[in-house]
C-alpha positions as MATLAB code, in Angstrom:
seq = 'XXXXXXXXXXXXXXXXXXXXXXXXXXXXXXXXXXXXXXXXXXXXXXXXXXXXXXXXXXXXXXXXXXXXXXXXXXXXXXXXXXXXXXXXXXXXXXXXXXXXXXXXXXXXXXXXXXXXXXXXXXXXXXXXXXXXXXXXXXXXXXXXXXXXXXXXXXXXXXXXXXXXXXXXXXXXXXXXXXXXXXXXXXXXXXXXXXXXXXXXXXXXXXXXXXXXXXXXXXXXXXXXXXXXXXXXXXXXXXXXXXXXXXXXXXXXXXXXXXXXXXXXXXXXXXXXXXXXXXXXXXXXXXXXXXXXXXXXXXXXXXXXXXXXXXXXXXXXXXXXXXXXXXXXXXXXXXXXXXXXXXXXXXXXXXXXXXXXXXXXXXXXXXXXXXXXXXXXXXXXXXXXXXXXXXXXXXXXXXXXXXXXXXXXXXXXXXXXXXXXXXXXXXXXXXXXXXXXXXXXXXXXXXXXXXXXXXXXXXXXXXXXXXXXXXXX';
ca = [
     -25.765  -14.649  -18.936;
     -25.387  -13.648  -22.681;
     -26.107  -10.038  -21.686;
     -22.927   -9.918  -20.405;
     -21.078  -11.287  -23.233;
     -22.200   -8.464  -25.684;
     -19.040   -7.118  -26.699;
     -17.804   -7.827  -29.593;
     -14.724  -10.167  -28.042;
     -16.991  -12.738  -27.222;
     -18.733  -13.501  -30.735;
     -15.083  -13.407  -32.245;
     -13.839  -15.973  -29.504;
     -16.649  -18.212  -30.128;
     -16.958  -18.285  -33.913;
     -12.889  -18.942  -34.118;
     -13.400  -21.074  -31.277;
     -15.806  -23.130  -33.535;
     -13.659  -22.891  -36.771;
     -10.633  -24.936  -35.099;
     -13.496  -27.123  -33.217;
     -12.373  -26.206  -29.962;
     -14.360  -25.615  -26.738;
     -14.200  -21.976  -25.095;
     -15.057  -20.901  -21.514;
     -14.941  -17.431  -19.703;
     -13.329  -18.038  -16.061;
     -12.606  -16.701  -12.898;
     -12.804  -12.811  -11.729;
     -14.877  -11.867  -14.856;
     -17.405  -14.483  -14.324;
     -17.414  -13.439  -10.423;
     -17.326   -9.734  -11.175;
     -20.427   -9.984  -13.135;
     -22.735  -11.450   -9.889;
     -20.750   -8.641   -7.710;
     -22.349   -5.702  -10.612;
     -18.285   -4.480  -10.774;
     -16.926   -3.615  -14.133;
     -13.479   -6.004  -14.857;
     -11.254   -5.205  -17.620;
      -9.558   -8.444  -17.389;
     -11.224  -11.497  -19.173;
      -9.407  -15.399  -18.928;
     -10.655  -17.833  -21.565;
      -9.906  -21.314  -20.817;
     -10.076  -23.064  -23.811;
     -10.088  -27.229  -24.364;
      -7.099  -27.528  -26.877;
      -4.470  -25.052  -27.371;
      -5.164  -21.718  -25.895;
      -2.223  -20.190  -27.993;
      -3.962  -21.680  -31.506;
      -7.193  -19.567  -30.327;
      -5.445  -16.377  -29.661;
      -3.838  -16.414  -32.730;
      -6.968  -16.961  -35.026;
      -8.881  -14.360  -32.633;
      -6.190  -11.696  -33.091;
      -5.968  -12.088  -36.933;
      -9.901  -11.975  -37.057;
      -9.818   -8.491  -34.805;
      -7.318   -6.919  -37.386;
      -3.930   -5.831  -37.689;
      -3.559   -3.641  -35.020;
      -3.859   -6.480  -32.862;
      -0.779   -8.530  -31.206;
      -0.669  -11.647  -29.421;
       1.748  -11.993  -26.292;
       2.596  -15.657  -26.462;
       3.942  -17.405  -23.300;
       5.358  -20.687  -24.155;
       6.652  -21.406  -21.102;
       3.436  -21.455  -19.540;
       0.919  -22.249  -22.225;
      -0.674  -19.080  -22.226;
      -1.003  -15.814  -24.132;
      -2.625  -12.480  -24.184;
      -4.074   -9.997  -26.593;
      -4.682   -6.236  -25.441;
      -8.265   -5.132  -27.586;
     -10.075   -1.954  -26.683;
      -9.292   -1.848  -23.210;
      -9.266   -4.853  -22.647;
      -6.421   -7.920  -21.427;
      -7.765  -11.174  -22.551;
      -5.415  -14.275  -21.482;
      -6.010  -17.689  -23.204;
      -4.710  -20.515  -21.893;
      -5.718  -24.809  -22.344;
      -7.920  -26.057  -19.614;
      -5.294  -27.854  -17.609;
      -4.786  -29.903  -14.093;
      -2.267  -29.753  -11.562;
      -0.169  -31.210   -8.738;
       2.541  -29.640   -6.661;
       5.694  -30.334   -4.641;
       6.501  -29.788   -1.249;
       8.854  -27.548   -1.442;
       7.935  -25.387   -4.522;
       4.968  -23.622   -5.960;
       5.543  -24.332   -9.195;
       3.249  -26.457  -10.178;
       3.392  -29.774  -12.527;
       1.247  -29.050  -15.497;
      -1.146  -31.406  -17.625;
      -3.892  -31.558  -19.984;
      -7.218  -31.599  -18.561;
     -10.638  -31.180  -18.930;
     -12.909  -27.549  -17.547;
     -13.547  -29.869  -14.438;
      -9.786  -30.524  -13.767;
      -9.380  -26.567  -14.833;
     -12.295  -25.574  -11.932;
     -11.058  -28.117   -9.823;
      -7.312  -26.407   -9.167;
      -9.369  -22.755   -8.992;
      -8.090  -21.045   -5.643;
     -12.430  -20.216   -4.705;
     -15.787  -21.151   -5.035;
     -16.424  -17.803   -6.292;
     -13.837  -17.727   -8.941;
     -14.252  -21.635  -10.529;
     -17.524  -20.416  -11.940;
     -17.509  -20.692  -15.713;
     -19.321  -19.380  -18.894;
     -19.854  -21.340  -22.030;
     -18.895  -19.144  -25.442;
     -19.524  -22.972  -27.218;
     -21.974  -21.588  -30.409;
     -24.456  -24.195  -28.834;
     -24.315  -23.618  -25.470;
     -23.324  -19.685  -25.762;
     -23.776  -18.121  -22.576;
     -24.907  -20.839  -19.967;
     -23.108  -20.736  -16.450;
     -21.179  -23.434  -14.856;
     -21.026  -23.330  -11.384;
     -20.266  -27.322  -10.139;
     -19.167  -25.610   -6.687;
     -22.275  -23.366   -5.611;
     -19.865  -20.123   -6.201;
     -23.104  -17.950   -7.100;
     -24.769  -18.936   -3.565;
     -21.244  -18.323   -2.112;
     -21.253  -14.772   -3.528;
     -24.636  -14.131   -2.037;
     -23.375  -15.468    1.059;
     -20.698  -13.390    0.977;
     -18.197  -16.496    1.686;
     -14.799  -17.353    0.850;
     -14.524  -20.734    0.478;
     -12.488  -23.504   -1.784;
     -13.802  -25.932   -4.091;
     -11.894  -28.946   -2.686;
     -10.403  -29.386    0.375;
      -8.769  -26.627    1.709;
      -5.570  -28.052    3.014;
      -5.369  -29.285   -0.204;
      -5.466  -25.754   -1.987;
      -3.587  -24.207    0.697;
      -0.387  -26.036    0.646;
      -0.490  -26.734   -3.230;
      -0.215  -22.842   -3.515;
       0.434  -20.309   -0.283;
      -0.341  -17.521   -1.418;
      -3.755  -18.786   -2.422;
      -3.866  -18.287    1.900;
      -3.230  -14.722    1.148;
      -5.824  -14.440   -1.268;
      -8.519  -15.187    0.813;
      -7.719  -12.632    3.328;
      -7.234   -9.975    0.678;
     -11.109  -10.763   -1.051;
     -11.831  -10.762    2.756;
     -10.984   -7.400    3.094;
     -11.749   -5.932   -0.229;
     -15.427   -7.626   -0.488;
     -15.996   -7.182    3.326;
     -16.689  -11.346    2.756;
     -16.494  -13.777    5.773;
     -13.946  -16.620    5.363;
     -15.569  -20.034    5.548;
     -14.246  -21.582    9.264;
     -12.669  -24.830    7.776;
     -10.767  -22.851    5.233;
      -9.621  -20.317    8.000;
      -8.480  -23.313   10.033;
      -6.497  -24.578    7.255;
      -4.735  -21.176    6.639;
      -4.100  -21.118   10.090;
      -2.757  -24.970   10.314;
      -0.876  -24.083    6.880;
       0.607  -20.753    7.603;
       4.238  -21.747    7.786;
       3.902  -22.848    3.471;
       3.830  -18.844    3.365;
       8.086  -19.135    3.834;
       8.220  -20.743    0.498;
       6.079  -17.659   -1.304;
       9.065  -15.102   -2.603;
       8.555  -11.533   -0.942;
       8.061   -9.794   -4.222;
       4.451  -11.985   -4.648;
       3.981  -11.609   -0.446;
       4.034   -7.587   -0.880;
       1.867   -7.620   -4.346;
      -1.008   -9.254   -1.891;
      -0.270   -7.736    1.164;
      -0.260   -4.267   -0.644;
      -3.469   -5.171   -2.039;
      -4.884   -5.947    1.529;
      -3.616   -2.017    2.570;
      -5.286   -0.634   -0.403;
      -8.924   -2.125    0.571;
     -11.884   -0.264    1.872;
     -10.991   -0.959    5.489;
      -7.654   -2.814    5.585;
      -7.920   -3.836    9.205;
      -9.941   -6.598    8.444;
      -7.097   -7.941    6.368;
      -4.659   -7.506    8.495;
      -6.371   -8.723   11.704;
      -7.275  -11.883    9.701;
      -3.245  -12.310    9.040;
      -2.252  -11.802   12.587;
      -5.441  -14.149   14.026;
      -3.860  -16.735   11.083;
      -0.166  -16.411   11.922;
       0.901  -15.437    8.795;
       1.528  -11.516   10.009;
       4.153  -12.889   12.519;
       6.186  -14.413    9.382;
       6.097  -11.676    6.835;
       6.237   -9.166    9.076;
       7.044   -9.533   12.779;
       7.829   -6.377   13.825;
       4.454   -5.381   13.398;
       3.018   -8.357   15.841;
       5.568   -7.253   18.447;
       3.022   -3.959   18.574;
       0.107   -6.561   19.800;
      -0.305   -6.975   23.762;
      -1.406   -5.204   26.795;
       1.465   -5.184   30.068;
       0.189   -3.965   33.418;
       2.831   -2.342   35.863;
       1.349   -1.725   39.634;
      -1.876   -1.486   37.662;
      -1.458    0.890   34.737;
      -1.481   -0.402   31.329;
      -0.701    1.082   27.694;
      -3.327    0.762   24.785;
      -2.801   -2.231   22.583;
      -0.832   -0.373   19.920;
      -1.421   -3.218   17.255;
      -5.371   -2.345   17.212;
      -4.689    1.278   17.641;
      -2.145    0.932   14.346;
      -4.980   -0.604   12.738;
      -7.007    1.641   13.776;
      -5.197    4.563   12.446;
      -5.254    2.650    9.150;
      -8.392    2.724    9.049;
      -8.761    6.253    9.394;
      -6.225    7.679    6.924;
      -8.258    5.094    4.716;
     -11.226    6.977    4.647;
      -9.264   10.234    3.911;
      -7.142    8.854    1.211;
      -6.603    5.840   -1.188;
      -2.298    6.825   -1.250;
      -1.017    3.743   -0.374;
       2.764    5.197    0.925;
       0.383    7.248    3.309;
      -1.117    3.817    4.386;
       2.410    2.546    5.247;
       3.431    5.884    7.526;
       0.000    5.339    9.439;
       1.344    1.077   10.004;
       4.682    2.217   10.722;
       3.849    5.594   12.677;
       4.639    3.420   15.772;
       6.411    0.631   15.038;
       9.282    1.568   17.401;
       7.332    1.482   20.523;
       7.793   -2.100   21.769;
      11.937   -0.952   21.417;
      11.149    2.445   23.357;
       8.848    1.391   25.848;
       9.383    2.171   29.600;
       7.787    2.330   32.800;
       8.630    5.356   34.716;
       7.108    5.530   38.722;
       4.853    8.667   38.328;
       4.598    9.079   34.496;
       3.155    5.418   34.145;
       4.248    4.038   30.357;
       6.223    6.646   28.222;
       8.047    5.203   24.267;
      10.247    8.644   24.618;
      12.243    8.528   21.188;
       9.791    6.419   18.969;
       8.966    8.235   16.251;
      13.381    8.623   15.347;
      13.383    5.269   16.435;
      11.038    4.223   14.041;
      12.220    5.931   11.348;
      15.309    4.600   11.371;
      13.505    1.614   10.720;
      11.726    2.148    8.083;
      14.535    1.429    5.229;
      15.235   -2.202    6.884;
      11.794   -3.391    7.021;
      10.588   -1.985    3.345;
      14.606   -3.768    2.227;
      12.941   -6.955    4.288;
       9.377   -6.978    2.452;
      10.851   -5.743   -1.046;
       8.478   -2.414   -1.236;
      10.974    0.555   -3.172;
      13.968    2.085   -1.442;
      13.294    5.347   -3.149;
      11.270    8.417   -2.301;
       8.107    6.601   -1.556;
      10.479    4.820    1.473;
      11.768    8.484    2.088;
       8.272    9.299    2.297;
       7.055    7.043    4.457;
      10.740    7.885    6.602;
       9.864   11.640    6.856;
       6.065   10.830    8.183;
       7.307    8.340   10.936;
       9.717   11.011   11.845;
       7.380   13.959   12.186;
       4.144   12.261   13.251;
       4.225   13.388   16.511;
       4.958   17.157   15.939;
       1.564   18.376   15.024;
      -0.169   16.157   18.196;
       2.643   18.584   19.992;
       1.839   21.665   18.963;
      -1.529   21.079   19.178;
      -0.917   20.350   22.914;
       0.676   24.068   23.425;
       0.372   27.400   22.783;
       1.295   27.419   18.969;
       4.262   30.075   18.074;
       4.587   31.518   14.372;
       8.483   29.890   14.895;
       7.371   26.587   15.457;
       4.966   26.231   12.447;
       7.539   27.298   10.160;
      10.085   24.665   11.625;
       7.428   22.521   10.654;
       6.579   23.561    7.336;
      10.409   23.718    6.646;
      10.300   20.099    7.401;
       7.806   18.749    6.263;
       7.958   20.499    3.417;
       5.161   19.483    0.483;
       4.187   16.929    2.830;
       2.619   18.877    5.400;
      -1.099   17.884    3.953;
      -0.222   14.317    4.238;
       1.204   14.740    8.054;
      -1.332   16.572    9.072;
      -4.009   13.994    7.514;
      -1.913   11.325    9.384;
      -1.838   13.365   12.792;
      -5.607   13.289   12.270;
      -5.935    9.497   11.934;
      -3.716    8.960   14.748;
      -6.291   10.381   17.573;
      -8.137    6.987   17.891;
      -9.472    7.649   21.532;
     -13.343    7.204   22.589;
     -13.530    9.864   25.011;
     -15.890   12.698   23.557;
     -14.177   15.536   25.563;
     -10.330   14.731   24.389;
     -12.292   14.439   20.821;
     -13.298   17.531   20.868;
     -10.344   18.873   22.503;
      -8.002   17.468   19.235;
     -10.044   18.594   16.551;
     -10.385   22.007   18.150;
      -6.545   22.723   18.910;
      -5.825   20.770   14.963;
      -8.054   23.791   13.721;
      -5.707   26.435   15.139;
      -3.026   24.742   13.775;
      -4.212   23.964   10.213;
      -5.580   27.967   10.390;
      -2.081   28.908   11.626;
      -0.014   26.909    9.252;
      -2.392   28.488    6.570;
      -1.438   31.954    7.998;
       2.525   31.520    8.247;
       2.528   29.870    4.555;
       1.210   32.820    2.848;
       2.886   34.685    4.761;
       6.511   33.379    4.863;
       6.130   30.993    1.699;
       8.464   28.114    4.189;
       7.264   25.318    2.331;
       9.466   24.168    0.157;
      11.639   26.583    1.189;
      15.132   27.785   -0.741;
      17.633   30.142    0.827;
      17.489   33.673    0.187;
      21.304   33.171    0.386;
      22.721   30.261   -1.364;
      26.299   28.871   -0.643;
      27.675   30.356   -4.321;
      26.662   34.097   -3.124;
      28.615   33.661    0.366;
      31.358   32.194   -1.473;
      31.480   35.245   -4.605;
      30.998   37.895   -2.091;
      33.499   37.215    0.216;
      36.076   35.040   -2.331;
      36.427   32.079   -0.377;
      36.257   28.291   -1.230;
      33.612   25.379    0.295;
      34.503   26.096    3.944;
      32.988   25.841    7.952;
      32.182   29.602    7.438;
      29.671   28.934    4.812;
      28.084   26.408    6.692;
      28.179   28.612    9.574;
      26.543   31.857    7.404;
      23.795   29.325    5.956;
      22.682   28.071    9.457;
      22.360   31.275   11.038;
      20.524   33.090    7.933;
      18.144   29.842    7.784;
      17.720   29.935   11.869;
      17.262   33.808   11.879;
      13.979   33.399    9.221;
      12.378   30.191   11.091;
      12.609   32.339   14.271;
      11.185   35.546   12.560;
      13.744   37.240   13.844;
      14.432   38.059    9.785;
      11.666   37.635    6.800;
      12.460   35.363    4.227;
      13.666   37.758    1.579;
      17.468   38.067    0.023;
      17.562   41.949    1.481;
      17.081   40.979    5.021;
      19.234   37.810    4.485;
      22.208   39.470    3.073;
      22.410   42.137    5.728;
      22.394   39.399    7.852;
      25.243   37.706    6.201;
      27.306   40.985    6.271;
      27.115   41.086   10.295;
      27.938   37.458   10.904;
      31.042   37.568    8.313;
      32.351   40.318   10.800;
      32.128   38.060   13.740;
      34.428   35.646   11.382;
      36.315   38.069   10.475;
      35.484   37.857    6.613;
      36.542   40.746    4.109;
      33.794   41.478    1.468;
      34.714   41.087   -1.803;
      36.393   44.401   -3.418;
      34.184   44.582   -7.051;
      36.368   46.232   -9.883;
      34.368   47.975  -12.380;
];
């Protein structure tokens, strides 16, 4: 292993290590990272004595440019050197409460310290001892683990599950990232253990679960939550999605595995997380909207507003931002179905600049989405999408350049309504705006202040406005 431990922080840890005759270990996702050939910025050194001490001596020895973060509170502390976080803290043991996952903390030795490790795969240790520089511990088999691509814990998993929750979470997010299997008597004990997730604060809940969207194929993850039971207690209204019901013989697709489906998709396409969310939420209203209708068979008429409406109370529930990534994520839900639409019909130059006036800069996002969400099998409807998409992506193209709508500003603005005609913030300005903005997105006018304020002179007749006399 001493290949790996070439840089420079490594020496420095040992030989200080040495000076104050303490023991030093590399732990955890480095050690792991190494066997998985991924580069980790991130290095934990669990040292036997005081992991503070050792900082301390290793950041004077680096120079002056270097600080040390201490954590007293916890025992730990961190110094940032050349790209690099490196966290020191004593080798320690642990035992929890019931009711809390704060754990009590005590002095141990590196086999009490690999002991309370959440995996196999991250209790594997590396000696930076002068002596023994560079040879691996591994009492729990995590190196055949990681060529077995398993997730399993080092003691019993009950055990590790209950001490810590989100430790449950864990394992379904290296699931998904590392496209691992979960060993079955762990995955039983998440299952059997799912309810300790209601004593895990949201804020940590999110961090993992926002983890699991951002991985390589995030159904896996969240398939693994649902099978588990932990999906229905974060976040129910996604489970209500899940289910097949069968009227005089017609059934609806199982819009939980076509949501994840979707995921999926847009997750090829793009790595933008709030995008992830619009393609989990694009249809989250449909279990509220769903009907059976003798001779249409299943319709969710009003889903999309629905489920935008939404939107706000479940990101407030799981503590994700109420700013304009929610808005975001709000507009997407709300349009998602207007591209599938048009692609349906015969596409008019009016409605692709009603939806480039909404949508807005987002268009290339929606239309990625609208993409994602055709998740059928049969070949012909394929085909059928994609080709009708292509007019509209060529069209939208086409009305962009030529009627710059996205992003769109009035010609006419609410201060030139009220200077020319010398009222105050009225209905009639309202009135002026709506009609100028209505007359461009139906081409009836271009998009240019000439046309616009012509415009604005006929309707202020109708309303019986006087233009402004200028005085010279």
């Amino acid at each position: 292993m001493k290949k790996h431990l070439q840089h420079r922080i490594f020496s420095v840890i040992a030989e200080e290590a040495e000076i104050l005759n303490q023991q030093a270990f590399v732990v955890g996702g480095y050690v792991r990272d190494i066997f998985l050939k991924r580069e980790s910025k991130d290095i934990d050194i669990v040292v036997l004595g005081s992991g503070i001490d050792l900082a301390q001596h290793v950041a004077n020895r680096l120079g002056d440019n270097v600080t040390v973060n201490i954590f007293r509170n916890f025992g730990t502390a961190m110094i940032k050197y050349d790209g690099l976080e490196i966290e020191f803290v004593g080798a320690r043991k642990e035992s929890y409460r019931l009711d809390s996952r704060k754990p009590i903390v005590e002095e141990g030795s590196l086999e009490d310290d690999q002991k309370r490790r959440d995996f196999t795969i991250n209790a594997m240790a590396i000696h930076l001892t002068k002596s023994s520089f560079g040879e691996l511990l591994d009492p729990f088999n995590g190196v055949k683990d990681l060529e077995d691509k398993l997730i399993r814990t080092p003691l019993d998993a009950d055990i590790t599950f209950s001490d810590d929750p989100l430790r449950m979470m864990r394992a379904i997010r290296f699931a998904s990232q590392l496209h691992f299997h979960i060993d079955a008597e762990a995955l039983n004990s998440i299952t059997r253990n799912c309810e300790r997730i209601k004593i895990v604060s949201a804020e940590r809940i999110s961090e993992e679960l926002n983890k699991i969207i951002l991985s390589s194929k995030p159904s896996i993850g969240l398939d693994l939550l649902f099978k588990t039971g932990i999906l229905q207690i974060i976040f129910p209204q996604m489970c209500l999605l899940h289910g097949v019901e069968y009227i005089n013989g017609q059934g609806h697709k199982d819009n939980f595995y076509h949501t994840l489906q979707v995921l999926d998709n847009v997750s090829k396409a793009s790595d933008d997380l709030w995008l992830r969310w619009a393609a989990i939420l694009h249809d989250i209203a449909k279990p509220a909207t769903k009907r059976f209708e003798p001779g249409q068979g299943w319709t969710f008429h009003g889903h999309e507003d629905k489920g935008a409406r939404m939107v706000k109370n479940i990101f407030r529930q799981l503590k994700l931002p109420l700013n304009e990534k929610m808005k975001f994520v709000e507009k997407l839900v709300q349009l998602h179905l207007r591209p599938i639409v048009l692609a349906q019909e015969h596409v008019t130059d009016s409605a692709i600049r009603r939806l480039l006036f909404d949508a807005s800069d987002d268009i290339d996002a929606l239309m990625m989405l609208c993409h994602a969400d055709v998740t059928t099998k049969n070949e012909y409807k394929i085909k059928k999408y994609k080709d009708n998409f292509r007019v509209v992506s060529d069209k939208l193209k086409e009305v962009e350049e030529k009627d710059r709508i996205r992003n769109w500003q009035p010609p006419i603005t609410g201060e030139h309504i009220m200077e020319t005609f010398n009222i105050k913030p009225g209905k009639e300005v309202g009135i002026i705006k709506n009609a100028i903005r209505e007359a461009i997105l139906e081409g009836e006018i271009r998009n240019d202040y000439e046309e616009a304020f012509q415009l604005m002179l006929k309707i202020s007749k109708d309303l019986g406005l006087e233009r402004r006399k200028m005085t010279s």
